[in-house]
C-alpha positions as semicolon CSV with decimal commas, in nm:
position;residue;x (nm);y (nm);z (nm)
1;X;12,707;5,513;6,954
2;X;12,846;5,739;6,714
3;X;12,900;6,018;6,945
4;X;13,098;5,825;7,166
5;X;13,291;5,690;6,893
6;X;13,390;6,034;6,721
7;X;13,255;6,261;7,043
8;X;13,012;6,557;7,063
9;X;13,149;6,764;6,733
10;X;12,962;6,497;6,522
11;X;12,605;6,610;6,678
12;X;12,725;6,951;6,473
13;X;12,793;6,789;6,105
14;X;12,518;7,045;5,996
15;X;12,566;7,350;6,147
16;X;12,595;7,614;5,940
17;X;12,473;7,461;5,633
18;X;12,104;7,495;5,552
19;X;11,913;7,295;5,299
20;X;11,949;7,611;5,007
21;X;12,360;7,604;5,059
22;X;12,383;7,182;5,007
23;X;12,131;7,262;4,691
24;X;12,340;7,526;4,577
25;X;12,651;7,328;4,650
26;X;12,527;6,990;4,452
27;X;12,361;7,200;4,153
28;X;12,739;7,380;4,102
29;X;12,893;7,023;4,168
30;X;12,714;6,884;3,906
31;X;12,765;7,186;3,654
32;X;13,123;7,129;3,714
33;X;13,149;6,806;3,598
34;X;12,920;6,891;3,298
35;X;13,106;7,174;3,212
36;X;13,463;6,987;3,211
37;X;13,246;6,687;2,984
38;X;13,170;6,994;2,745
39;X;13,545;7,108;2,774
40;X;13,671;6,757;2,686
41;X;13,453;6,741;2,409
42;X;13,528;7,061;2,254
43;X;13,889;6,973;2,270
44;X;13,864;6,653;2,079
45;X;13,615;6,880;1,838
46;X;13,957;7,109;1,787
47;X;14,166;6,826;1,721
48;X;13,968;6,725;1,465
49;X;13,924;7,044;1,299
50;X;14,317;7,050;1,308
51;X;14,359;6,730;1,160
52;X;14,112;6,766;0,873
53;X;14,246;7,118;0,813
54;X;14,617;6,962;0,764
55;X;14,507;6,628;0,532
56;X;14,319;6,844;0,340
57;X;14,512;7,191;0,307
58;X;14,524;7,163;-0,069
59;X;14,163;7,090;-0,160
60;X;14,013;7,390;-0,329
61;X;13,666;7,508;-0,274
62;X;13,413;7,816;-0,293
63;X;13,417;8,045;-0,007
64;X;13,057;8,214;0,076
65;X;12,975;8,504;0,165
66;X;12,589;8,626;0,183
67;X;12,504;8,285;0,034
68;X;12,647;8,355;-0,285
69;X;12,990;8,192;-0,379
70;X;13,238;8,462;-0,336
71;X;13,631;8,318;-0,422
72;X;13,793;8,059;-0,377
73;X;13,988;7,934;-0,079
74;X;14,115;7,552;0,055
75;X;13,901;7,334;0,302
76;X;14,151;7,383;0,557
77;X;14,114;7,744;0,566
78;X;13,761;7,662;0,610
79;X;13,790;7,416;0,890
80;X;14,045;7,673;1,072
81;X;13,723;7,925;1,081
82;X;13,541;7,658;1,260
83;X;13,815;7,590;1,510
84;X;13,816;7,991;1,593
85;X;13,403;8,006;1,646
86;X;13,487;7,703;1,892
87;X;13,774;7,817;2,032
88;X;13,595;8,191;2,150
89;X;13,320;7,933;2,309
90;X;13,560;7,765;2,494
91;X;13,694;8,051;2,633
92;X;13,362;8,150;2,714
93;X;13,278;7,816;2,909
94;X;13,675;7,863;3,070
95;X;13,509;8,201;3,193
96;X;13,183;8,047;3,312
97;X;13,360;7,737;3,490
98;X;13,590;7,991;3,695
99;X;13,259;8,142;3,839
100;X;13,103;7,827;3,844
101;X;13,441;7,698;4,092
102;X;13,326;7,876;4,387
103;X;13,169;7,691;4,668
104;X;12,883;7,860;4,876
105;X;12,862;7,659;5,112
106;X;12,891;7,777;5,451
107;X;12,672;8,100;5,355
108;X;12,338;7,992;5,448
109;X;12,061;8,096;5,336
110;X;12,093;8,470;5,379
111;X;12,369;8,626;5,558
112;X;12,625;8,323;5,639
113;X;12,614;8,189;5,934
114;X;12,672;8,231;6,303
115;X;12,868;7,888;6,347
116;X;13,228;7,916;6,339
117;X;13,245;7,773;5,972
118;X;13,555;7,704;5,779
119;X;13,438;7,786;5,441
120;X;13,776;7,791;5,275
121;X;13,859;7,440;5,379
122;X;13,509;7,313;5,314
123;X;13,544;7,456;4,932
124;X;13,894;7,272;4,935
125;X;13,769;6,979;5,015
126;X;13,505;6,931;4,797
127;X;13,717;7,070;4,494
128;X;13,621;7,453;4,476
129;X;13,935;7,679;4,322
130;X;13,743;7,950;4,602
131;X;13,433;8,065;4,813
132;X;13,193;8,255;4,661
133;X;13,217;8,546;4,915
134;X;12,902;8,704;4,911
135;X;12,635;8,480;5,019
């Protein structure tokens, strides 16, 4: 029935995947979605850091430095130190996620394959920025 619904192309849904390129797909799929959770996260994180580092510009307090109290300095400056360690990870993760936006599927298991695949479009349509190009 469905092939003489949608005709003989549909017998070839799978060719050129193999059961390594639809893992490798879904694992990155998923990792995508994690990693933009992690991104949303760390930019309500910064927000917040920016907001208590306003409110609380003027409140004085001991600066550290080898676990000893070194001088003084205000909480803001404090919470703007935070917001830099978190805003070198999330360039870090920005990094990570452009590597991570690159479908492989289409490459098989080893050396691509021999079907006449359209890896471009198949990254496009499941949301890939690109192909990873070597298989």
């Amino acid at each position: 029935m469905p092939i003489a619904r949608a005709g003989l192309d549909v017998t070839r849904m799978h060719s050129g995947r193999s059961r390594q390129n639809i893992l490798a797909t879904t694992r990155r799929e998923m990792m995508r979605g994690r990693a933009l959770a992690f991104m949303a996260a760390l930019n309500a994180a910064h927000a917040d850091l920016l907001e208590q580092a306003v409110r609380r510009r003027d409140a004085i307090i001991p600066a550290y430095t080898n676990s000893m109290r070194a001088q003084p300095t205000n909480f803001g400056h404090l919470m703007l130190a935070d917001d830099a360690a978190l805003a070198r990870d999330g360039e870090r993760l920005r990094q990570g996620y452009a590597r991570l936006d690159q479908s492989p599927l289409g490459a098989a298991a080893l050396g691509t394959s021999s079907f006449p695949v359209d890896r471009p479009r198949l990254a496009d349509l499941l949301g890939f920025a690109a192909v990873a190009e070597n298989s």
